[in-house]
C-alpha positions in Angstrom: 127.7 79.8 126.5 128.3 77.7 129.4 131.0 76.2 129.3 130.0 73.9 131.8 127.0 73.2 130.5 128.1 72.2 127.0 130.7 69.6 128.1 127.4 68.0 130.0 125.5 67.7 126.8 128.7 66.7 124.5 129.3 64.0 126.8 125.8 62.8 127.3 126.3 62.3 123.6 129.5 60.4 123.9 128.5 58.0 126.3 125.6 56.9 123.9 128.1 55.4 121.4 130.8 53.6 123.8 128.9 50.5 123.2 129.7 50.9 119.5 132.5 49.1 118.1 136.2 50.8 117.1 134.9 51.3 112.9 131.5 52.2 114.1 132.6 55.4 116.2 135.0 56.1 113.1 132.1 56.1 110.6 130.5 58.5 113.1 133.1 60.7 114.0 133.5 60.7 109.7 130.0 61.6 110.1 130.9 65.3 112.6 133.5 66.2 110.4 131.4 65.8 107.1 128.5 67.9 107.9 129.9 70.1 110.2 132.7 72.3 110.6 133.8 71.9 114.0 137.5 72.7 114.0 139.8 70.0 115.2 137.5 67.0 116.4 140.0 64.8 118.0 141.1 67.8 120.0 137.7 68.8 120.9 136.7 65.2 122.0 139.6 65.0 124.5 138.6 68.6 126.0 135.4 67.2 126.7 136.4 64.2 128.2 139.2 65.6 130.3 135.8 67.7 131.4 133.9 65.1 131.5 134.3 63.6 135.3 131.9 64.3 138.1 129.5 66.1 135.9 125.8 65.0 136.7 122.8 64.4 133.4 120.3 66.7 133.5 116.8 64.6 133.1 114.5 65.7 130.6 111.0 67.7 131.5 108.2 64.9 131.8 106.0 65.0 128.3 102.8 65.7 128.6 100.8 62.8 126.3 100.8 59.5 126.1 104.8 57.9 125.4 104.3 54.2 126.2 105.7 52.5 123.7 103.2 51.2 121.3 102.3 50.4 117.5 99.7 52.5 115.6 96.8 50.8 115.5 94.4 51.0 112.2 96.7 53.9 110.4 100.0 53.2 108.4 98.7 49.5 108.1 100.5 47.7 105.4 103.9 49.3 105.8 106.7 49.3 107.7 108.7 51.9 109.4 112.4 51.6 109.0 115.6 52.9 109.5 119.5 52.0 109.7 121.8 51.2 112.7 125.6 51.8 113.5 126.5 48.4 112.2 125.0 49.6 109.0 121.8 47.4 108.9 118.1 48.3 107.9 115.7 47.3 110.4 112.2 47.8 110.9 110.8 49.7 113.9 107.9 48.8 113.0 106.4 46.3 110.5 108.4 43.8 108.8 111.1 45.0 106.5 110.1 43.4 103.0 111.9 40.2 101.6 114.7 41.3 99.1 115.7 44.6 101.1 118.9 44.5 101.4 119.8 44.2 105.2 124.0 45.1 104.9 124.2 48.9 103.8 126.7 51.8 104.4 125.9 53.1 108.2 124.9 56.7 106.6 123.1 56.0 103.6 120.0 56.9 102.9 116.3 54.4 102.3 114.1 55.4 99.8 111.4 53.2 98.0 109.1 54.2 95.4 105.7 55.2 95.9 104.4 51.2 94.5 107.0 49.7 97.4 108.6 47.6 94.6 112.0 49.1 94.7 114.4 50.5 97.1 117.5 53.1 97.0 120.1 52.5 99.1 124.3 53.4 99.8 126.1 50.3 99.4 129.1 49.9 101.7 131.5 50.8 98.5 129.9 54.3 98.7 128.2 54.1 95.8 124.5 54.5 95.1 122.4 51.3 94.2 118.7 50.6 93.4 117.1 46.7 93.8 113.9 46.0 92.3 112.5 43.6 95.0 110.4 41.6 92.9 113.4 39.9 90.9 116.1 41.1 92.6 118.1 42.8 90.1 120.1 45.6 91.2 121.8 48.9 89.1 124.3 51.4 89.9 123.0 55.0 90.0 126.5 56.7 90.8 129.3 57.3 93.3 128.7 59.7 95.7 131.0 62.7 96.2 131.9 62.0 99.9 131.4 58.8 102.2 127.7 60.4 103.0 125.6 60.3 100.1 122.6 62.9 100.2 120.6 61.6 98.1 116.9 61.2 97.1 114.9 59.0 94.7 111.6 60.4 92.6 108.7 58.4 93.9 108.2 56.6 90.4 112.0 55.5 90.7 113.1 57.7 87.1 115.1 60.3 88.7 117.4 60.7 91.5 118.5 64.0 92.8 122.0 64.2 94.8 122.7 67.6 96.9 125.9 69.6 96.5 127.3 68.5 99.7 129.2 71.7 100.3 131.2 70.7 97.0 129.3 72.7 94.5 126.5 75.1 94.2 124.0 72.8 92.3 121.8 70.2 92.9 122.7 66.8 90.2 119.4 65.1 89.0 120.4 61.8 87.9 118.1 59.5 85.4 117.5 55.7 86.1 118.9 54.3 82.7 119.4 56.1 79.8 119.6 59.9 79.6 121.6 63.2 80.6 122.8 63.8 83.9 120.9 67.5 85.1 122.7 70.1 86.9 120.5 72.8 88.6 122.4 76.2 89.7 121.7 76.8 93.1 123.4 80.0 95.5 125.4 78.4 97.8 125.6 75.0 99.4 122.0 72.7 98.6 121.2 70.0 101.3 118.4 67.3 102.1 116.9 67.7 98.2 113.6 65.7 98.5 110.8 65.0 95.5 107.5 65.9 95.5 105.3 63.4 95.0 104.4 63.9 91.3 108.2 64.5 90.6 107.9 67.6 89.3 109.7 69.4 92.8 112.3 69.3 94.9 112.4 70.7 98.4 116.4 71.8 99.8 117.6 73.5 102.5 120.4 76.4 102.0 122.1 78.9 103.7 119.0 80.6 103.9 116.5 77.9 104.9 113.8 75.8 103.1 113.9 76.3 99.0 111.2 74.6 96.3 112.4 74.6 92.7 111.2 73.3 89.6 112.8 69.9 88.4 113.5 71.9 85.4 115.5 74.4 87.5 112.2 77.2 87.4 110.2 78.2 90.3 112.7 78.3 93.3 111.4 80.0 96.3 111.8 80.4 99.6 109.2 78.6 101.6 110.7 79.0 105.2 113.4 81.1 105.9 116.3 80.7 108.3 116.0 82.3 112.1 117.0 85.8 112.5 120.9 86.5 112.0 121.1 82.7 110.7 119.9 83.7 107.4 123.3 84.5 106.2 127.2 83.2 106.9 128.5 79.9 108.7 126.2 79.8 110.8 123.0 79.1 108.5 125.0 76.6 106.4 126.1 74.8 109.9 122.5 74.2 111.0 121.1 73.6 107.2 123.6 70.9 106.6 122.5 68.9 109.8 118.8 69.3 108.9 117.0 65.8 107.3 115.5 66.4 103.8 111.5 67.5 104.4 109.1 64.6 104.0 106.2 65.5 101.5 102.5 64.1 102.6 101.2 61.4 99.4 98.9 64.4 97.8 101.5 66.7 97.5 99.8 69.9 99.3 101.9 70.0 102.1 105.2 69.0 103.6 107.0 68.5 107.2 109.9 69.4 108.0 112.3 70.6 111.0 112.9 73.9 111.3 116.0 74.4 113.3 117.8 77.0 115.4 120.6 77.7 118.1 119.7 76.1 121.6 120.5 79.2 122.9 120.0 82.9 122.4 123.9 84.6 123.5 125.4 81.4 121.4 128.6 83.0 119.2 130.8 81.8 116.5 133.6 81.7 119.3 131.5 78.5 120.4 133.5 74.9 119.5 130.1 73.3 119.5 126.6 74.9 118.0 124.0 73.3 119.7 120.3 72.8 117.6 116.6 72.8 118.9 114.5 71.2 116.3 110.8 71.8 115.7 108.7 69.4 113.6 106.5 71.5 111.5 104.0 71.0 108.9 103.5 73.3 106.0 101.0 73.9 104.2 102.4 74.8 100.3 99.1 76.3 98.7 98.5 79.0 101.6 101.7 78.8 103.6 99.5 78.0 106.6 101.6 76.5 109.6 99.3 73.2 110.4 102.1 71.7 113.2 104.5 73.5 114.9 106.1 70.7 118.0 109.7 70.8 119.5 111.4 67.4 119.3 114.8 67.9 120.6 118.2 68.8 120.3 122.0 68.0 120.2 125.0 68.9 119.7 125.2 66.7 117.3 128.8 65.2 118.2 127.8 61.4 118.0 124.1 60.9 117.8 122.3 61.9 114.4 119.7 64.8 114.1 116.0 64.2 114.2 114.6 63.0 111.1 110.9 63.2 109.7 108.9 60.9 107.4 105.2 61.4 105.8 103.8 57.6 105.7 102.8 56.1 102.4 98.7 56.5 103.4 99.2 59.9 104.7 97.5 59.2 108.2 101.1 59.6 109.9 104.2 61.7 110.4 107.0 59.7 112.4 109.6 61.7 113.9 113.1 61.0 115.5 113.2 62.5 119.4 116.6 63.0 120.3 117.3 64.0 124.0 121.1 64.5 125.0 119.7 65.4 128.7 119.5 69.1 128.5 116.7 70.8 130.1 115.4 73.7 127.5 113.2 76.7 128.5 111.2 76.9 125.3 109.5 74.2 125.4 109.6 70.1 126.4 110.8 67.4 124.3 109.4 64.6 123.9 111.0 61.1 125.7 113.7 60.3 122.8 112.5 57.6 120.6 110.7 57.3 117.1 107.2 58.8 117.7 104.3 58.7 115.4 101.7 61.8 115.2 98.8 62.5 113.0 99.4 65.4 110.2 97.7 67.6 112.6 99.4 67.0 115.7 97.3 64.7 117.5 97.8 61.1 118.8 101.0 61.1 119.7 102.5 57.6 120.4 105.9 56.8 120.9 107.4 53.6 119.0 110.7 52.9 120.4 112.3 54.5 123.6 115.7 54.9 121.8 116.2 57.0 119.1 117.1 56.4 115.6 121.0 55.8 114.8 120.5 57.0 110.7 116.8 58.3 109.3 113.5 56.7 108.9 111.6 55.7 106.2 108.3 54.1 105.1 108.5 50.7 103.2 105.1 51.4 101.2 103.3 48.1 100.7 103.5 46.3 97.5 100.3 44.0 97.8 
């Protein structure tokens, strides 16, 4: 790889998070070393800024839709799109965040209501895991998480929460709401991004060897999209798996979307410091394995900025998607201006809701009227 060319992108990346405070940058750099093993990152961040000077930003190739910003009109109504800032805040990006959410959370946790929009999962800044019914406020612990990021997802009828291994263990830990037995499912090797099907009866993951479906009750798992080429075992799967967001499942259940990643480049080597990632939203289809939406969003080197995410809204009629754009031109296809974008399931009306990206995730605050 280029040498020259990935001290560009890295500091691209770097210079989107001076503004950030002295904790903030901590919290992020907490966040490099957690879900990826880059060697010494102190070390690495002062070879790319003694690199740094005189270097010129590649622009990005023009898209070729409509990217004014702009709020869907007449689909997703009655919800709001949100997601959480450095300063560790959940704020809408579109909508109106719903009284009761709580607005101070940890910078990396993940939002996730249930399917009625009455409560919300969150990462309190303690680290632990917390759920808040909005309608009277109470709140209840559901559990420390094993490291400062908690990957984590709650069952759309709020009785389960499943937590990924986080490179700790090889299972995936299905916690109840209340009263019952904490579940362990066996998985082989590292699980990531778990996410519940709508009926609760699934969980999607990402491994070593891509995109897994499995059984709540541990039965079932397959593979429904396998890692790229020589990815598929090693390092360098579990390196791009463990920066992938979990898959968002549409409301019916038939099909899910996802981002299927891979190395920016085709000589990249393990001798690299940095892996860079292309991501491509995609849209799966789980009865006949049909690919519905196949659309590069980006990539990064993942230093300082997070990774795209994806989110199924609450009615169906939209996917929103995280652009991220470090300034690297890419052969295989454009990206999209970075920003939150919103698409229909199959991939038209584009329309692009902010014109920065997302610090931390999205999600959809499902309407409770």
């Amino acid at each position: 790889m280029d040498l020259d060319e990935l001290a560009r992108g890295a500091t691209r990346e770097l210079l989107d998070v001076t503004s950030a405070g002295v904790a903030q940058r901590r919290t992020l750099l907490d966040q490099t070393r957690r879900r990826r093993r880059i060697g010494n990152a102190a070390a690495l961040t002062a070879l790319v800024t003694l690199m740094a000077g005189g270097l010129l930003l590649v622009t990005a190739p023009p898209d070729d839709r409509d990217t004014r910003p702009a709020r869907p009109i007449g689909e997703g109504h009655g919800t709001a799109l949100v997601t959480v800032n450095t300063a560790g805040q959940i704020h809408a990006l579109d909508g109106d965040v719903a009284v009761g959410v709580p607005r101070e959370v940890h910078a990396l946790s993940p939002i996730d209501f249930t399917s009625d929009g009455t409560r919300v999962m969150f990462q309190a800044q303690d680290g632990s895991l917390r759920l808040v019914d909005l309608r009277t406020g109470g709140s209840r612990s559901l559990g420390a998480c094993a490291e400062r990021w908690c990957d984590a997802d709650l069952s759309a009828d709020g009785r389960f929460v499943a937590v990924g291994s986080g490179g700790l263990d090889s299972v995936i830990e299905i916690r109840p709401v209340g009263e019952g037995r904490i579940q362990r499912l066996p998985i082989a090797g590292a699980a990531h991004a778990p996410s519940w099907s709508p009926d609760g009866e699934h969980l999607t993951f990402t491994a070593d060897e891509g995109l897994f479906l499995i059984g709540k009750d541990g039965r079932g798992m397959r593979l429904l999209w396998p890692a790229s080429g020589e990815l598929a075992t090693g390092s360098w799967s579990s390196e791009l798996m463990s920066m992938t967001e979990p898959a968002s499942w549409s409301p019916d259940g038939s099909r899910i979307a996802f981002l299927a990643t891979e190395p920016w480049d085709d000589d990249v080597s393990a001798a690299d410091p940095i892996i860079p990632v292309r991501y491509t939203l995609t849209v799966l289809d789980l009865g006949s394995g049909a690919t519905e939406l196949s659309r590069y969003v980006g990539g990064c080197y993942c230093l300082n900025v997070s990774p795209p995410a994806v989110a199924w809204s609450p009615d169906g009629s939209l996917i929103a998607v995280n652009v991220v754009d470090n300034g690297r031109r890419d052969t295989k296809g454009a990206a999209r201006n970075a920003g939150v974008h919103v698409v229909r399931p199959d991939g038209t009306g584009w329309r692009q809701l902010t014109t920065e990206s997302a610090t931390w995730g999205l999600a959809w605050q499902p309407s409770m009227g």
